[in-house]
N, C-alpha and C positions, 0 to 999 in steps of 0.2 A: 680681522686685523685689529692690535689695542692701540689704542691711544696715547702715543707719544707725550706728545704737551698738551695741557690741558689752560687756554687765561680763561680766568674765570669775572669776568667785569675788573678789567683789570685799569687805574686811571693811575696818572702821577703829575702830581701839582708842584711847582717851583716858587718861589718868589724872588722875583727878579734882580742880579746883583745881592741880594744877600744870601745866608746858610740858613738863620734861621728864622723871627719873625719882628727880628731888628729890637725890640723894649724886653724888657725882664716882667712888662705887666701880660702882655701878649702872652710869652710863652708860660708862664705860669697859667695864664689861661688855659691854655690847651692842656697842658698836662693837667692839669684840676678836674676838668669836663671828660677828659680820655681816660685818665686812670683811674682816676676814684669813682667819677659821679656815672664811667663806663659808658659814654655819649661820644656819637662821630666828633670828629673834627671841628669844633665852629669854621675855623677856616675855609672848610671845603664847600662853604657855602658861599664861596663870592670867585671869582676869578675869571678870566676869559678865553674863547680858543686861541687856540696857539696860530698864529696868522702872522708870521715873519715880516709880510710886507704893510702890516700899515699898526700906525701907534695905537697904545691901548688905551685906556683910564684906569686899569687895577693893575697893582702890584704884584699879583698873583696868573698866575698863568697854567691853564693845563696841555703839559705835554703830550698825553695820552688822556683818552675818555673815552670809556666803558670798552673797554678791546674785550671780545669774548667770541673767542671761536676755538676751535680743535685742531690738532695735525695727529695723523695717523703716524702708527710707526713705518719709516721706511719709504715715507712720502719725502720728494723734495720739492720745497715753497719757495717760490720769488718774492721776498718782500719790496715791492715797489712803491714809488712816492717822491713829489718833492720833495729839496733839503729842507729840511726845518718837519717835515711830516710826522716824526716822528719814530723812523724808522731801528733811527742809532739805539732810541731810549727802549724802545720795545727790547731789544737785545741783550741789553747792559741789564735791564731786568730778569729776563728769561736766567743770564750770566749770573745773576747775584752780585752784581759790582754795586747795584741801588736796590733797593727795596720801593714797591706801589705802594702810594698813598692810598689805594683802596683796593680789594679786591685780590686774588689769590691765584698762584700760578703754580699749575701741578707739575714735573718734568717726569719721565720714567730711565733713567739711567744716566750716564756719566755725560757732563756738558765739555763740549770741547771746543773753548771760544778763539777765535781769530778778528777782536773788534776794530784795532786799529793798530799799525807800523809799531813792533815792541811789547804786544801786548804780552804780559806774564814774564817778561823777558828782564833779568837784571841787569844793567848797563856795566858794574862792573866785573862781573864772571862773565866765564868764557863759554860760547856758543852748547859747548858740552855738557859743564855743568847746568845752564842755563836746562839742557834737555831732560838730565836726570830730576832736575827742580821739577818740571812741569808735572813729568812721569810720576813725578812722589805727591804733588798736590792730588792729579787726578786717583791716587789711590793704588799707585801703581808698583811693583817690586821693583830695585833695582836688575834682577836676575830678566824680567819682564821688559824693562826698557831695555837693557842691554842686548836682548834679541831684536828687537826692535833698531838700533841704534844706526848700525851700518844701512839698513834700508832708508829711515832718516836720513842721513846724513850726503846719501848718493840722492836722494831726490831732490831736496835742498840745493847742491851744488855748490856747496861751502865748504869743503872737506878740507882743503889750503887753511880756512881761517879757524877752521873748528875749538881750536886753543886759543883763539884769540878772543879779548872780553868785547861783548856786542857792542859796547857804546861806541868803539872803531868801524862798525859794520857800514854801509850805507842803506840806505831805507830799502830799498831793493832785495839787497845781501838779508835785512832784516826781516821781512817778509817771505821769502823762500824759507828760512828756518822755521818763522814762527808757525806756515802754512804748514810745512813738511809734519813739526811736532804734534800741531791740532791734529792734521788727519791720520797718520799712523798709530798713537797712543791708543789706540781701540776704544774711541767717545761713542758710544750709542747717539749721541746728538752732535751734530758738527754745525757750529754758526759761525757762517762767516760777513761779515761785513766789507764794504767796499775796497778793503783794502790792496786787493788780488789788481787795481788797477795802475798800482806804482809798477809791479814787478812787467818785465818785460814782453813782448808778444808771445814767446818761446814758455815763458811759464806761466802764463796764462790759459795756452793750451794745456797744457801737461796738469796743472789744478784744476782744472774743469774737467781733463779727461780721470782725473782721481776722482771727483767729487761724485761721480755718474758710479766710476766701481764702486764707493762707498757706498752709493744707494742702492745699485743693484744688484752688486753681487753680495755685499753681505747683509743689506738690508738697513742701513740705519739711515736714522733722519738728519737731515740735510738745511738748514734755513741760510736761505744766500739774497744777499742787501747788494745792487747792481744797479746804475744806470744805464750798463750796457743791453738794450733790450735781447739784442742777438742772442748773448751767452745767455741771459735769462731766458730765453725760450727755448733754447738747444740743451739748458742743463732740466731745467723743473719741470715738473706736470702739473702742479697748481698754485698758485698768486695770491696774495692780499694785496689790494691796493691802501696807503694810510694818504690821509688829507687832513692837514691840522689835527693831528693829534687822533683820530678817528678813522673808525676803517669804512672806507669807502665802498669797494667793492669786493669780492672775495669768488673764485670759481675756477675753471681749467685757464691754467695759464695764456695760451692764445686770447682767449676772451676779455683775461686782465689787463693783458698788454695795450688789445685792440684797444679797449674802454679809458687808459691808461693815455695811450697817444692821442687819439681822439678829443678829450677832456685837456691834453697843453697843445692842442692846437690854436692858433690864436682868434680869437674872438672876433669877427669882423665883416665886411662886406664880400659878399664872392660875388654878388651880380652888381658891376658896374656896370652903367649907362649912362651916357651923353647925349645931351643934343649937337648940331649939327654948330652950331657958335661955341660952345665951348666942349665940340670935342679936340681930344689930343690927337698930334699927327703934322703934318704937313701942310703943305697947301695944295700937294696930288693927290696924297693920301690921310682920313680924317676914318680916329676910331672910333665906333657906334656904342660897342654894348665886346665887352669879357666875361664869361662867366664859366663857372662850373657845373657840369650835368652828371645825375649819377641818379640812382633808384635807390629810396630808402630815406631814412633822416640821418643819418649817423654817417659822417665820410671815413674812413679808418684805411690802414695799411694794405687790406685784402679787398677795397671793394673797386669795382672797376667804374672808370669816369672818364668821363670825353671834355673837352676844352674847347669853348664855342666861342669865338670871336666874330663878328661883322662889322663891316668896315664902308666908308665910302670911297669909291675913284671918282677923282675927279678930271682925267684926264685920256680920253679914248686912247686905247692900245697901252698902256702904261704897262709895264712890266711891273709884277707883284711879287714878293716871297714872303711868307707867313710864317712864322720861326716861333716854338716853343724851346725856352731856356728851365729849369730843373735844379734848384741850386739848395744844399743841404744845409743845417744852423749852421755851420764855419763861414758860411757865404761862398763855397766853391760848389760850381758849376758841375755838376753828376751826371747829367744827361741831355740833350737838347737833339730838337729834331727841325726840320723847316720843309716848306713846298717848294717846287721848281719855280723860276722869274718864269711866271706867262704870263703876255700879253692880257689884258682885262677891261672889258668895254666898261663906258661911265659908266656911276649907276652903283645902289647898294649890291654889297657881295656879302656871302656868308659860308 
């Protein structure tokens, strides 16, 4: 099988709040040392990871560092990662909308981008025109789109507004086009970014169940940017992980995912234990020790683990009930289970 996309140390540097490197002595620098004297960057010798959550000391910043891996043809990747990771910019690259500050990016056929609500899309023409546009950028006949068009246009679900100019659209309305046009125009490479999560449950299905034909039945490659792990594992067969700018982890998407979840799990205590004066409870009941039991070092979505509490009674015959609560990031409640009230002699239980 050939080789789809090729990054080749692929890195892209910012400076923060400005365009370019702020003084006329700076940037003549750079073009002095780039163009003539044929020398990297000075600049690309200073700047920091890309780390969203805590302040820097340089004005410079790398979005991406050294990204270099492969995607076969006809592969579909989940690029996964926190916001700020890096994800968006790896795309918009791949897209040609920015150019790497360092390092070189091979593609092998027609890119067909969906990066965010609008994309390619002219606010004051109409949904239609808007279609033959895109069809003509990616190189396409109008005789070519126009076969194309009614299948567009029924998948979409916009056929009502088709004449009408997208700026009236709602993000929704604009998303189902923009999706419909990306994947039907016949892209050898389809990238989609987060976008598919404005549009409704209904077409969310129905893009995901395209994205799986474009892969497998006609074979082309696929790159889909998700926090929803679900669709990310029911659409891709393999993953990148990015973390500040850098790829983390890279292999068969379940693995990704697992190493993915695993790694924003929060950092902390799993075996609590008290003494007997300040443990929490009552004055019948006083808790000993909570912890989590499991084989292995790593806890992840797949692995199986028991929940061991022990407890003091302090009151012969007391009725107990032991209750495990289950509650997901929203803070609601997913599953819970408990033991029968039985009777429980003084004395540690476990």
């Amino acid at each position: 099988m050939s080789t789809a996309i090729e990054f080749n140390h692929i890195s892209k540097q910012y400076r923060l709040g400005l365009v370019s490197t702020r003084t006329l002595s700076h940037d003549l620098n750079r073009w002095w040392t780039m163009n003539v004297l044929r020398k990297e960057d000075p600049y690309l010798k200073i700047g920091e990871t890309n780390d969203r959550s805590t302040k820097g000391n340089s004005e410079y910043v790398w979005a991406l560092r050294d990204i270099d891996f492969k995607i076969e043809q006809g592969d579909v990747v989940g690029i996964i990662g926190k916001n700020g990771a890096g994800k968006s910019t790896l795309l918009k690259l791949l897209s040609r909308v920015t150019a790497p500050t360092t390092g070189t990016i091979r593609a092998k056929g027609r890119i067909a981008s969906l990066l965010e609500v609008g994309t390619g899309f002219h606010p004051e023409m109409t949904g239609r025109e808007n279609i033959f546009m895109n069809g003509a950028i990616m190189g396409m006949t109008k005789q070519e789109i126009r076969a194309k068009l009614d299948e567009i246009v029924d998948f979409s679900g916009c056929e009502r507004y088709l004449d009408t100019p997208v700026k009236r659209y709602s993000s929704g309305m604009m998303v189902r086009l923009g999706f419909a046009v990306a994947a039907h125009l016949d892209p050898e490479i389809l990238v989609v970014d987060e976008v598919l999560a404005v549009g409704d449950a209904e077409f969310q299905k129905k893009a995901i169940g395209k994205m799986q034909d474009v892969s497998k039945g006609e074979g082309r490659t696929v790159l889909f940017v998700s926090h929803n792990m679900t669709a990310v594992k029911n659409l891709c067969k393999s993953g990148v992980m990015l973390q500040n700018g850098q790829v983390r982890f890279t292999g068969n998407i379940n693995d990704v995912v697992d190493y993915y979840l695993a790694d924003q799990t929060e950092k902390g205590i799993v075996n609590n234990e008290w003494t007997k004066e300040d443990a929490p409870g009552t004055d019948k009941i006083k808790v000993k020790s909570a912890y989590i039991q499991f084989e292995g070092n790593n806890l992840t979505v797949n692995t199986p683990f028991d929940v061991v509490t022990e407890f003091w009674n302090e009151e012969e015959g007391f009725p107990v009930n032991v209750s495990l609560h289950l509650y997901d990031v929203s803070g609601t409640c997913v599953f819970n289970i408990s033991t029968s009230n039985e009777p429980l002699k003084k004395g540690l239980h476990k």
